[in-house]
DRENDO-1510 file (C-alpha; in Angstrom, 1 decimal, always signed):
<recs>
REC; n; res; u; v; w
REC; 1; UNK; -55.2; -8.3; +33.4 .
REC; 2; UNK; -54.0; -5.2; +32.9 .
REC; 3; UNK; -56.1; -3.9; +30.3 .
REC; 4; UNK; -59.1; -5.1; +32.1 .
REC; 5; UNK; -57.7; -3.2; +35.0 .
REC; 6; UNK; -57.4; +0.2; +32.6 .
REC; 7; UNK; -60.1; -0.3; +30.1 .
REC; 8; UNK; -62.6; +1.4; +31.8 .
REC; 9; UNK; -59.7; +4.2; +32.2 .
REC; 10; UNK; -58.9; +4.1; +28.6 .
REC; 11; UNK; -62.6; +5.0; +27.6 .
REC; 12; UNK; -62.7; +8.0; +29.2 .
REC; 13; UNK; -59.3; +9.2; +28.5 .
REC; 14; UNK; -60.4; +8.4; +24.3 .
REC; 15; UNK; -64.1; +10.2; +24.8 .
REC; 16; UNK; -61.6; +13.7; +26.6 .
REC; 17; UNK; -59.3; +13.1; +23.2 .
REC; 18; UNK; -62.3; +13.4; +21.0 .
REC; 19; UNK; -64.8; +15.4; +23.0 .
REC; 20; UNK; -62.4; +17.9; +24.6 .
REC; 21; UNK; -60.3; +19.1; +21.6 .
REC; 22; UNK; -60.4; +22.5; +20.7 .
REC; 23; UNK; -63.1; +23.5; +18.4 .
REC; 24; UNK; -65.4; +21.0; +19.9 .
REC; 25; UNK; -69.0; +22.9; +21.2 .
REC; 26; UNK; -70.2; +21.5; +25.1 .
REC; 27; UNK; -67.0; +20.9; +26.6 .
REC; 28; UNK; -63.8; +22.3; +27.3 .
REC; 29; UNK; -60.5; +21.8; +29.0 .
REC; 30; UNK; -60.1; +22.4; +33.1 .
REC; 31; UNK; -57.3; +23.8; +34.9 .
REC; 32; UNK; -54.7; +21.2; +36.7 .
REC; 33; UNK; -56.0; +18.7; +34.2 .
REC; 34; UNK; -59.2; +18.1; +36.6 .
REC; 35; UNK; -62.9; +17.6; +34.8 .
REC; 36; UNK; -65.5; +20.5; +35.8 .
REC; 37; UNK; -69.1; +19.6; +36.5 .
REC; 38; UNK; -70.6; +20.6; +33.2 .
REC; 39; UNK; -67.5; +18.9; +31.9 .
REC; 40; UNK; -67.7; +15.5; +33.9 .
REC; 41; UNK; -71.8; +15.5; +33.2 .
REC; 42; UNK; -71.3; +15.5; +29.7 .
REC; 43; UNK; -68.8; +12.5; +29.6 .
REC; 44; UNK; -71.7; +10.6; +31.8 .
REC; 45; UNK; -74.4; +11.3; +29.3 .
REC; 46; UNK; -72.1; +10.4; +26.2 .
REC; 47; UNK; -70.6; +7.2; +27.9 .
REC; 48; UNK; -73.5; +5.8; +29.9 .
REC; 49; UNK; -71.5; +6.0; +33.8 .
REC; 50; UNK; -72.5; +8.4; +36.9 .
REC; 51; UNK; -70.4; +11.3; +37.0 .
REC; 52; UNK; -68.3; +9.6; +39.8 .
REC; 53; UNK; -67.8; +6.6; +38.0 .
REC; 54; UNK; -66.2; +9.3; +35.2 .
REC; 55; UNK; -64.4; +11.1; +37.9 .
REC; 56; UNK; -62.6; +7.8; +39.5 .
REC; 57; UNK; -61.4; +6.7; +35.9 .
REC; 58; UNK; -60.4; +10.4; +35.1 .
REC; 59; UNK; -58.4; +10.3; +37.9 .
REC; 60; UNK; -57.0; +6.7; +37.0 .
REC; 61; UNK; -56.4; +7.5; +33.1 .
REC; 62; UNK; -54.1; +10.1; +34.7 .
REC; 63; UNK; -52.2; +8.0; +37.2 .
REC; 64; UNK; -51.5; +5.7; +34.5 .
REC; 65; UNK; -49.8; +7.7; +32.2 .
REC; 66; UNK; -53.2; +7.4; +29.1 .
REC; 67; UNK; -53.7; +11.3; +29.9 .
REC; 68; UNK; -51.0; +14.0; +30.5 .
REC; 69; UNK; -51.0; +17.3; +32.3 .
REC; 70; UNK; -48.7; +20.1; +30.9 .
REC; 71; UNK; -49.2; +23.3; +32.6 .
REC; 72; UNK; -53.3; +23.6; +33.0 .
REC; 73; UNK; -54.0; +21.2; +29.6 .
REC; 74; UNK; -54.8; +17.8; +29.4 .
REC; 75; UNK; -53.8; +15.4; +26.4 .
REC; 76; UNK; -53.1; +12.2; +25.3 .
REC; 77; UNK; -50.0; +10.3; +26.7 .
REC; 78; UNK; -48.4; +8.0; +24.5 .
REC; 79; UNK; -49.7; +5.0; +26.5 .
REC; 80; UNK; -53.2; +5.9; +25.2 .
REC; 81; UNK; -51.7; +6.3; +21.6 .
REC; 82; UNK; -49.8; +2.6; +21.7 .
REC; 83; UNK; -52.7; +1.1; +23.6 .
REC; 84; UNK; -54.2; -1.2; +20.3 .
REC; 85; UNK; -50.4; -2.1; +19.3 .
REC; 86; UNK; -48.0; -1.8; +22.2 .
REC; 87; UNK; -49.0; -4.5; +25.4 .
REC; 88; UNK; -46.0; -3.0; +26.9 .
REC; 89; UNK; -47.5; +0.1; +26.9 .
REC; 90; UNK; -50.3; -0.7; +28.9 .
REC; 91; UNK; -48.3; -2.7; +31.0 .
REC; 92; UNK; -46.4; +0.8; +31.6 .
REC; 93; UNK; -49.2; +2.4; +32.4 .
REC; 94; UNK; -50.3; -0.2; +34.8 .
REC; 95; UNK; -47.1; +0.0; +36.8 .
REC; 96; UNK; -47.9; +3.8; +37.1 .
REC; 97; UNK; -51.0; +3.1; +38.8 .
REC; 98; UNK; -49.3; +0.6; +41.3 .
REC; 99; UNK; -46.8; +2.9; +41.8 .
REC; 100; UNK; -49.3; +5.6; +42.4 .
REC; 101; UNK; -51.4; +3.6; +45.0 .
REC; 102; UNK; -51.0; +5.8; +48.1 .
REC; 103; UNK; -53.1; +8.6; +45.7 .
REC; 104; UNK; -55.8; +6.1; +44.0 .
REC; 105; UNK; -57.4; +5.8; +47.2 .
REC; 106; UNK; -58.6; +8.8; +50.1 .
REC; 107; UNK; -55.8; +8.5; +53.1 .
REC; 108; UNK; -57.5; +8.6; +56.5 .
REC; 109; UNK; -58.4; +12.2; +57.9 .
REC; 110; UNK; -57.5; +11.9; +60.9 .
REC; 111; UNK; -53.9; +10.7; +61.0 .
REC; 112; UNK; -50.9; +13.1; +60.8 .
REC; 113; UNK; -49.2; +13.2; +57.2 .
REC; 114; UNK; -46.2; +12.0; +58.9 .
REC; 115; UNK; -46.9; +8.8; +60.4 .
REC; 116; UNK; -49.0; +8.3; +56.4 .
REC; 117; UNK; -45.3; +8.8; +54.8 .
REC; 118; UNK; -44.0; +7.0; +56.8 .
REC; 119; UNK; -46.7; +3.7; +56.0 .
REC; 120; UNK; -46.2; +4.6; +52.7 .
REC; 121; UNK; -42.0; +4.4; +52.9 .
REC; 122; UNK; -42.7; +1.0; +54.7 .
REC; 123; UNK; -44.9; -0.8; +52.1 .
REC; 124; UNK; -42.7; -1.8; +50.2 .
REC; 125; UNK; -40.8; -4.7; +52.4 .
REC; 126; UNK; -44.7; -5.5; +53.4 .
REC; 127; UNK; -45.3; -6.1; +49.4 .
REC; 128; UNK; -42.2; -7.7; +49.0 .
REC; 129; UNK; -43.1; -10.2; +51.6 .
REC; 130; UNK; -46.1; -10.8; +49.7 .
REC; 131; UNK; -44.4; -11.5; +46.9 .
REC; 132; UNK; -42.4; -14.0; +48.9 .
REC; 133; UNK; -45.0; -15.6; +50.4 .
REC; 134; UNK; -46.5; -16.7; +47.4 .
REC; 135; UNK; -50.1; -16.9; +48.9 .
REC; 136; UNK; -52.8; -15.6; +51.7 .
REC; 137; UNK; -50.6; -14.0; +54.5 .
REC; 138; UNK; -52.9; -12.7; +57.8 .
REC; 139; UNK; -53.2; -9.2; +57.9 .
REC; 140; UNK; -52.1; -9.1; +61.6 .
REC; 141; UNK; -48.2; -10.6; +60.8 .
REC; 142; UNK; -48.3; -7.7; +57.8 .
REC; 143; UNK; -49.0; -5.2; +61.0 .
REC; 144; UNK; -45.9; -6.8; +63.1 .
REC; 145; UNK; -43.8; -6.6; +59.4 .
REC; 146; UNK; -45.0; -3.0; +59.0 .
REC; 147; UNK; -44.7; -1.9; +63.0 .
REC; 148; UNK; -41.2; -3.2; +62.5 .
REC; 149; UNK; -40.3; -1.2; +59.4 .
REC; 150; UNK; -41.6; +1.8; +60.7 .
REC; 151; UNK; -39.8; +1.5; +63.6 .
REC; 152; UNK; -36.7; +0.8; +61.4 .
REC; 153; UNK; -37.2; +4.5; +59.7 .
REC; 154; UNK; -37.8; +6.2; +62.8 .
REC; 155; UNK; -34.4; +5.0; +64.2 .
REC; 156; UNK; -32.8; +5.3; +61.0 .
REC; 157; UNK; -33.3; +9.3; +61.4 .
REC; 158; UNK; -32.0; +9.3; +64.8 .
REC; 159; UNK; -35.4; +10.6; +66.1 .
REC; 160; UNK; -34.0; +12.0; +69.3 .
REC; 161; UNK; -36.0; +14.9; +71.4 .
REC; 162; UNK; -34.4; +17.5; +73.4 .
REC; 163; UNK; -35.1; +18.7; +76.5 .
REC; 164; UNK; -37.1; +17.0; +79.4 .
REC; 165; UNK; -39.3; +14.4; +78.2 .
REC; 166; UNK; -42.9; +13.5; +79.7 .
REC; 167; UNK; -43.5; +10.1; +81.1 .
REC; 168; UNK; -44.1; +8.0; +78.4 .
REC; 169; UNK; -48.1; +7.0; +77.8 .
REC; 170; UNK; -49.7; +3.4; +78.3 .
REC; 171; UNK; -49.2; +2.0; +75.0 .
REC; 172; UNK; -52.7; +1.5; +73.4 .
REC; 173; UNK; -54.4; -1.8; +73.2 .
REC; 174; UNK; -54.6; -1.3; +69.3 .
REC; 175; UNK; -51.6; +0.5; +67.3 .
REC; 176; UNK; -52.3; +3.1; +65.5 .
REC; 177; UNK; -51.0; +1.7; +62.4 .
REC; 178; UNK; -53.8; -0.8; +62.2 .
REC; 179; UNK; -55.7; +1.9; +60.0 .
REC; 180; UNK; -53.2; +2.8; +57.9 .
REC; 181; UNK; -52.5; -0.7; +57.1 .
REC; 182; UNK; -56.1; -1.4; +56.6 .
REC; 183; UNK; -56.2; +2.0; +53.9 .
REC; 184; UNK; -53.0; +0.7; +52.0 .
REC; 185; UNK; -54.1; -2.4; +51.7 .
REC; 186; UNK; -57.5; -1.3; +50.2 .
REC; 187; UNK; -55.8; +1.2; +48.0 .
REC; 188; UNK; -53.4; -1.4; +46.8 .
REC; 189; UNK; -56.5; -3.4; +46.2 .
REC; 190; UNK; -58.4; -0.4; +44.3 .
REC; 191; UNK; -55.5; -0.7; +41.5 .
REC; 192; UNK; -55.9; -4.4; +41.1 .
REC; 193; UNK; -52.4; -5.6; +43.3 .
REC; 194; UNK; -53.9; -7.7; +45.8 .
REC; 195; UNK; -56.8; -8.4; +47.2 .
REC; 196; UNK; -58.2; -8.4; +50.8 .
REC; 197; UNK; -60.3; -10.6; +53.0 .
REC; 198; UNK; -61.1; -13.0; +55.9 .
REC; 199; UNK; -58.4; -11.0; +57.4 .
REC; 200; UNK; -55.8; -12.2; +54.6 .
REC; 201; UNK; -54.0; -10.1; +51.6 .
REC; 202; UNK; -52.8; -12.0; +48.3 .
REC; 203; UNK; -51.0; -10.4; +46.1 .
REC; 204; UNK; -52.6; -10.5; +42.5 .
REC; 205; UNK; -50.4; -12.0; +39.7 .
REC; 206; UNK; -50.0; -8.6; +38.7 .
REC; 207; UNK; -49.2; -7.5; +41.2 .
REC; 208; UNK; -46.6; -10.4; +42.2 .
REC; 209; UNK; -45.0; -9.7; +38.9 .
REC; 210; UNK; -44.8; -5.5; +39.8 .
REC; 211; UNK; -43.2; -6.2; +42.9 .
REC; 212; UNK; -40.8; -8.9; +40.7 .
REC; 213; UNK; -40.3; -6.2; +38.3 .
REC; 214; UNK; -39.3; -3.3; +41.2 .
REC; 215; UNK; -36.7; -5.8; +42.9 .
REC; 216; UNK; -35.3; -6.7; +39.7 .
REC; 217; UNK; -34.7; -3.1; +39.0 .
REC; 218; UNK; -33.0; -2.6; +42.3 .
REC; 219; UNK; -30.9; -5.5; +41.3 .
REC; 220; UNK; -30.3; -4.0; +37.8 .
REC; 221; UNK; -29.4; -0.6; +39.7 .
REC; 222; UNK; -26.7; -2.1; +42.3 .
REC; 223; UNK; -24.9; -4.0; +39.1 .
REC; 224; UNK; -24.0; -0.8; +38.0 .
REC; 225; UNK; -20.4; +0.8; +38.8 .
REC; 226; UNK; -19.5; +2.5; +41.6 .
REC; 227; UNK; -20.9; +6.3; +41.3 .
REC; 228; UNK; -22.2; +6.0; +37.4 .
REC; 229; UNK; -25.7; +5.4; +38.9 .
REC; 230; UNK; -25.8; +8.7; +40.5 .
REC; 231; UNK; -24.4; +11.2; +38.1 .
REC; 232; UNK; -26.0; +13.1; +35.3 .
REC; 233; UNK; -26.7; +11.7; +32.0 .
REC; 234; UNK; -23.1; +13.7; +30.5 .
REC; 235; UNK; -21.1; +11.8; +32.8 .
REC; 236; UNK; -23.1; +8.6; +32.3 .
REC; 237; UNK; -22.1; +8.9; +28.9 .
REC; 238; UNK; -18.6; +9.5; +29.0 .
REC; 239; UNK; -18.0; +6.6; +32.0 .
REC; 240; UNK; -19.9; +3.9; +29.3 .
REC; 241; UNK; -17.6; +5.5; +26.2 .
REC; 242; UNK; -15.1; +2.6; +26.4 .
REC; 243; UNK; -17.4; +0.3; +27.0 .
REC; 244; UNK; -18.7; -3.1; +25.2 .
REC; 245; UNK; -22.1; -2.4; +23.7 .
REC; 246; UNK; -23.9; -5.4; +26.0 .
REC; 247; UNK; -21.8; -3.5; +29.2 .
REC; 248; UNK; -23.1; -0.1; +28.2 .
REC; 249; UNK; -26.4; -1.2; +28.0 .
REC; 250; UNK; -26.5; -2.8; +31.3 .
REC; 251; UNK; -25.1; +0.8; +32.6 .
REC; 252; UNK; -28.0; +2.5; +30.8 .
REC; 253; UNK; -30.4; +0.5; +32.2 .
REC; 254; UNK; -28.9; +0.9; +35.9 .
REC; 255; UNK; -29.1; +4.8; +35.4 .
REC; 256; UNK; -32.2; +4.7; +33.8 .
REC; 257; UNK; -33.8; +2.2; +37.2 .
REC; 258; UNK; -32.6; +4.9; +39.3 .
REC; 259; UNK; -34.8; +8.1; +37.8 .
REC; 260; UNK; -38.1; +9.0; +36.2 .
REC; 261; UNK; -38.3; +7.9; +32.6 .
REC; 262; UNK; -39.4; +11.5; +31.7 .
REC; 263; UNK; -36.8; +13.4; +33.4 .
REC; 264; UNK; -33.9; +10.6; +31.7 .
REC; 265; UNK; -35.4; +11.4; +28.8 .
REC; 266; UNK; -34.9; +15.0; +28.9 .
REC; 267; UNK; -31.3; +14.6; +30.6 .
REC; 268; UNK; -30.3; +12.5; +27.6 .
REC; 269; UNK; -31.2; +14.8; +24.5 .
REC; 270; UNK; -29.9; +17.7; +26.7 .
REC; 271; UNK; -26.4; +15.7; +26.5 .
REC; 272; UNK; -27.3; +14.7; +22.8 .
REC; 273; UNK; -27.5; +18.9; +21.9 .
REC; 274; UNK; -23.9; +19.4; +23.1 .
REC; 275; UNK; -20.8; +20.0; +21.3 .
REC; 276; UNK; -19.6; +15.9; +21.6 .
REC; 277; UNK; -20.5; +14.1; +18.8 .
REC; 278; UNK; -19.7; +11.0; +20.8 .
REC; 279; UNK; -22.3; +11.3; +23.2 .
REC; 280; UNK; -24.8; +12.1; +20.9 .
REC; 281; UNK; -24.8; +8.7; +19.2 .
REC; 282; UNK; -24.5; +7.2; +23.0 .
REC; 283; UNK; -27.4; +9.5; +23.8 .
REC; 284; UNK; -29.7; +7.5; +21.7 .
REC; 285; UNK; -27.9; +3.9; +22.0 .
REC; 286; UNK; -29.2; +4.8; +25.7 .
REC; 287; UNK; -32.9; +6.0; +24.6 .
REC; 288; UNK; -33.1; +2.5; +22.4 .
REC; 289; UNK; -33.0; +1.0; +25.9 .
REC; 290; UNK; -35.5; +3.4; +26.9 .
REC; 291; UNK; -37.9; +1.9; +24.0 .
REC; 292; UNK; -41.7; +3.2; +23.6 .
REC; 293; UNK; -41.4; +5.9; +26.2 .
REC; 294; UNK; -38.9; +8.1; +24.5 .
REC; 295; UNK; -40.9; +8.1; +21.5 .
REC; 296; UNK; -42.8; +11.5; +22.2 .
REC; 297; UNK; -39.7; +13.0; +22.9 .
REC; 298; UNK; -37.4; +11.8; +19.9 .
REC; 299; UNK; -39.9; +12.5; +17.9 .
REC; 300; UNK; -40.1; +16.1; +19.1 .
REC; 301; UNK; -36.3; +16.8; +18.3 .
REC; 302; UNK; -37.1; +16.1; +14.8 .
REC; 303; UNK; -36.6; +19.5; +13.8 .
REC; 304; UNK; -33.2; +19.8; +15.4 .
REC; 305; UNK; -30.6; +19.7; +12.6 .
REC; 306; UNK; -28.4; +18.3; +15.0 .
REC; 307; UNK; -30.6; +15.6; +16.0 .
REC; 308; UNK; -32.6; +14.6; +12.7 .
REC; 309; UNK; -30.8; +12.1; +11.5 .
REC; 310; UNK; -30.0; +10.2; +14.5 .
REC; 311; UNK; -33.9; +10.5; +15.7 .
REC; 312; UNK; -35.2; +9.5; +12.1 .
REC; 313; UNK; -32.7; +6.5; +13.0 .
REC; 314; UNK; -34.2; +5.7; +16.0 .
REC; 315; UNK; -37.6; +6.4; +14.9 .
REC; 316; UNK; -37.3; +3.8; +12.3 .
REC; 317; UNK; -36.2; +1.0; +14.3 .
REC; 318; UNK; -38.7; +1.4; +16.7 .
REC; 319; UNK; -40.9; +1.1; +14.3 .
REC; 320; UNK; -39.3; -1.9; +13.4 .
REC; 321; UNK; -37.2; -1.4; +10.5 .
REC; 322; UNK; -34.0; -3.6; +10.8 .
REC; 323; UNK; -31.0; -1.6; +12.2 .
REC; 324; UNK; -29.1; -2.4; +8.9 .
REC; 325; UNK; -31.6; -0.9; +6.6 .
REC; 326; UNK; -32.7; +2.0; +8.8 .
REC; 327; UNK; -30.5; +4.4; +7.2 .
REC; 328; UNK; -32.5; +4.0; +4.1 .
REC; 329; UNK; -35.2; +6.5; +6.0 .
REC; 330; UNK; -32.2; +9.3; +5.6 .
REC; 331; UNK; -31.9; +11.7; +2.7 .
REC; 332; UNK; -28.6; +11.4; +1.1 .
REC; 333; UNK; -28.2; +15.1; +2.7 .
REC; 334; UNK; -29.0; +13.8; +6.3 .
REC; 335; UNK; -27.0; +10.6; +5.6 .
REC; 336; UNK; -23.5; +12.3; +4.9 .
REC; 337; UNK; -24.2; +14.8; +8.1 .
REC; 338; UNK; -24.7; +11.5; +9.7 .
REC; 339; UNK; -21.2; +10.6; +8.2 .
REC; 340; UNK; -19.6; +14.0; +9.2 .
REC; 341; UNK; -20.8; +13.8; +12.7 .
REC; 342; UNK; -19.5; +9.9; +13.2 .
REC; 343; UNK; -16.3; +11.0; +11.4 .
REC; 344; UNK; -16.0; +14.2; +14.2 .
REC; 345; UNK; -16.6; +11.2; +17.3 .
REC; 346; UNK; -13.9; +9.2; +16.2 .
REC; 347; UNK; -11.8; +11.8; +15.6 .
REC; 348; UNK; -11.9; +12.9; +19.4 .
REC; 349; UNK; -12.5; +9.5; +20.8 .
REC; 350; UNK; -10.6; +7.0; +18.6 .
REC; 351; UNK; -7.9; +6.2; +16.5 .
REC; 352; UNK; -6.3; +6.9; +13.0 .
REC; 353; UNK; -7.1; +3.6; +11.1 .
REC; 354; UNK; -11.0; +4.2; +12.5 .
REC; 355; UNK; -11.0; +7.5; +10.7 .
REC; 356; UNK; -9.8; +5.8; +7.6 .
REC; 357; UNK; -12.0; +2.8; +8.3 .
REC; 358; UNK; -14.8; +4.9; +8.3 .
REC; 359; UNK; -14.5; +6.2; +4.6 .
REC; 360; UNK; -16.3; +3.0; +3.8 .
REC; 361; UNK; -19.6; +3.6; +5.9 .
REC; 362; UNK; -20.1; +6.7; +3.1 .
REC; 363; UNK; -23.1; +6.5; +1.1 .
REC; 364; UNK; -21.2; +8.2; -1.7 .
REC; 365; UNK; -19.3; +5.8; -4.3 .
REC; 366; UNK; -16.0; +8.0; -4.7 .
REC; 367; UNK; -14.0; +9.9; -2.3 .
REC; 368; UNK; -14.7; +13.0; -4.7 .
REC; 369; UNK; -18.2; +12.9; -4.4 .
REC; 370; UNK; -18.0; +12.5; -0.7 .
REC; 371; UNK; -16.0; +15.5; -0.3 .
REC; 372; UNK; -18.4; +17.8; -2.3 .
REC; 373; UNK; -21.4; +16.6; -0.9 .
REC; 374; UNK; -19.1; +17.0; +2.6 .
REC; 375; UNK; -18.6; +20.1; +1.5 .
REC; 376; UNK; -22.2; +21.5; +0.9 .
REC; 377; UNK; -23.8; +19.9; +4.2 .
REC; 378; UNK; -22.2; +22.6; +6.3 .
REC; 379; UNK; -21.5; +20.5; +9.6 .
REC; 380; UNK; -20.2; +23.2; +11.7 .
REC; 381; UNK; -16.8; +20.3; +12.3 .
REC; 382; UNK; -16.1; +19.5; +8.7 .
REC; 383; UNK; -13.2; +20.9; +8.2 .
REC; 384; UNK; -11.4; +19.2; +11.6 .
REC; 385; UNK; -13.0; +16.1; +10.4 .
REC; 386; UNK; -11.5; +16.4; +6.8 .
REC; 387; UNK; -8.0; +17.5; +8.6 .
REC; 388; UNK; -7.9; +14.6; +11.1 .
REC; 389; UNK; -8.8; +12.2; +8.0 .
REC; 390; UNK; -6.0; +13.6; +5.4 .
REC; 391; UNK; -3.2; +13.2; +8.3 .
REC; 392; UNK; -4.4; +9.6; +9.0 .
REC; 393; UNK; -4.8; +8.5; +5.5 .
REC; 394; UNK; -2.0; +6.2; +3.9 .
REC; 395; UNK; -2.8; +7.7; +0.4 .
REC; 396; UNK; -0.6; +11.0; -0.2 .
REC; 397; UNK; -2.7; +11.5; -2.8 .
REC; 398; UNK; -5.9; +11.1; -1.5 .
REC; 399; UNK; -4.9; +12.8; +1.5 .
REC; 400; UNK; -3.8; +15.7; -0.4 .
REC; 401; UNK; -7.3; +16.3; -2.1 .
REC; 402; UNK; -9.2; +16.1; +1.4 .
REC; 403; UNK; -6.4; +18.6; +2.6 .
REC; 404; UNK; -7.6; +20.6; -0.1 .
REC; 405; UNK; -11.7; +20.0; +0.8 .
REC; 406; UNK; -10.7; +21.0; +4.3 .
REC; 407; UNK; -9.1; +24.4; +3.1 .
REC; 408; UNK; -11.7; +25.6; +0.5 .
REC; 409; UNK; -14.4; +24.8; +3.5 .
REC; 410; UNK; -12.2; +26.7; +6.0 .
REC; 411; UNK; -11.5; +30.0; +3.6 .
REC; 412; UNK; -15.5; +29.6; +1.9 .
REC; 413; UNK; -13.9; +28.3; -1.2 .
</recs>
């Protein structure tokens, strides 16, 4: 259903990709991401639609996530680019759209923006009973449901007025929410959520399992520990350190419910940059969890010698390489900064027998090699790492040779 819903969406969005590229003679990209005439004539001539049927799905291909806006360019999300092999993808993008209903469809003119916001705050408990409902609900017990919500919010901002007050007017034989229902209900309906008529809604089964998906989030959210939920992604981190892996996951996904996946996405490599080697390998355990999403992103950071080998890493298994052979994708150069940054985590974070533990996950076959390879990969903490591992070693002398490594690395030797 939801490809159906986006297909027409997904056209367009592949014509822009081709058509509006740079180099390409007869079109060009608009400002804000918005088509121009000559721009939105020329996709109606190539793709056999009116120029409003190309305007509606431009503006849906960009609700849903298949075309991005950075600064005044359009381009491909990666929805668009996992559309053929990731369902998820477009089931992303689908959510999107629901969530952006209140846009997909003109709001009345003549209402104030505040009472709209307000509607728009109070559709959700009017979905959720929907969802409940599990069928055909009248439109007028949705109006009672919403008059009572809105009332809710009102009183929940203490909406008291100062000064003398006028005599109340008659209250009017029709609310004036009636309207506003009747617009979200058709915008709901113009993204495929529910339909309307005979003076019934029912909700779509997509759009019974969106509103199953939102209140499963809020669940996933409230599971989380007190205050983890609403800090940033550094503190996230460090509260999941001591964690089990299934319990920090559960955590990620609580503090990923609670925020745009783009903005967790940047919060997370920003914590991944700093000078905690820990965090960095918790950054990504928490972008696996994010999953298709982060891929733009992690792939980006590529570059980053700091990052490399732990985004090749992730890269790979998303890919779907197993996690056990995934290090294969490294260099052996990559692989023992890999090793060097691990070795630095535990040596903040965890204990003696680790470090020495930890000699074994080397893709060297001899401590000598390791150390010259160690050596040569200039991690800007090998020589704290090679200290740290030669006073927790049992082996005086093995531990006296990495005491050695550590000082030639430390004088330039």
């Amino acid at each position: 259903m939801a490809r159906s819903g986006l297909a027409a969406a997904a056209r367009v969005a592949r014509w822009a990709d081709a058509a509006l590229r740079p180099g390409r003679d007869g079109a060009s990209p608009d400002g804000a991401g918005t088509l121009s005439d000559a721009t939105a004539e020329l996709a109606a001539r190539d793709l056999g639609l009116t120029v409003a049927q190309v305007r509606a799905d431009w503006d849906t291909a960009r609700l849903a996530g298949l075309v991005e806006v950075h600064g005044g360019t359009a381009r491909p999300g990666w929805r668009l680019r996992a559309w053929n092999r990731d369902d998820s993808a477009v089931l992303r993008g689908w959510v999107a759209l629901f969530d952006a209903w209140s846009l997909a469809h003109p709001e009345p003119a003549d209402h104030e923006p505040a009472a709209v916001a307000e509607v728009v705050s109070a559709m959700p408990q009017v979905l959720s009973f929907l969802q409940l409902s599990a069928g055909p609900v009248p439109v007028e017990q949705l109006l009672d449901l919403l008059e009572q919500r809105v009332s809710e919010l009102r009183t929940e901002r203490c909406e008291i007025p100062y000064g003398p007050q006028p005599e109340p007017p008659a209250e009017p034989a029709d609310t004036p929410l009636a309207p506003l229902l009747d617009w979200s209900l058709h915008a709901l309906a113009s993204v495929g959520a529910l339909t309307c008529g005979d003076g019934q809604a029912t909700l779509t089964p997509l759009g019974s399992w969106a509103v199953w998906v939102k209140l499963e989030q809020i669940c996933v959210a409230a599971q989380s520990p007190a205050g983890n939920i609403e800090v940033a992604a550094e503190e996230m981190l460090r509260g999941c350190a001591q964690l089990r892996p299934k319990a920090a996951r559960d955590e990620y996904r609580a503090w990923l419910a609670a925020r745009p996946v783009g903005s967790a996405v940047t919060e997370l490599l920003d914590a991944a940059r700093g000078e905690d080697a820990l965090l960095r390998g918790l950054a990504f355990e928490a972008l696996r969890v994010v999953g298709a999403p982060a891929e733009p992103d992690v792939r980006a950071v590529g570059d980053d010698p700091t990052l490399r080998p732990y985004a090749l890493l992730w890269l790979a298994e998303h890919d779907g390489a197993d996690p056990e052979d995934a290090h294969e994708v490294l260099t052996r150069e990559e692989a023992t900064w890999l090793w060097v940054d691990t070795a630095a985590a535990v040596a903040d974070h965890g204990e003696a027998p680790m470090l020495v533990r930890h000699l074994e996950s080397a893709v060297q076959p001899t401590v000598p090699m390791l150390l010259d390879e160690v050596r040569a990969v200039g991690h800007p903490r090998t020589v704290q790492v090679l200290v740290a591992l030669a006073a927790a070693h049992p082996d005086p002398a093995l531990a006296k040779a990495v005491r050695r490594a550590a000082f030639q690395v430390h004088t330039g030797g």
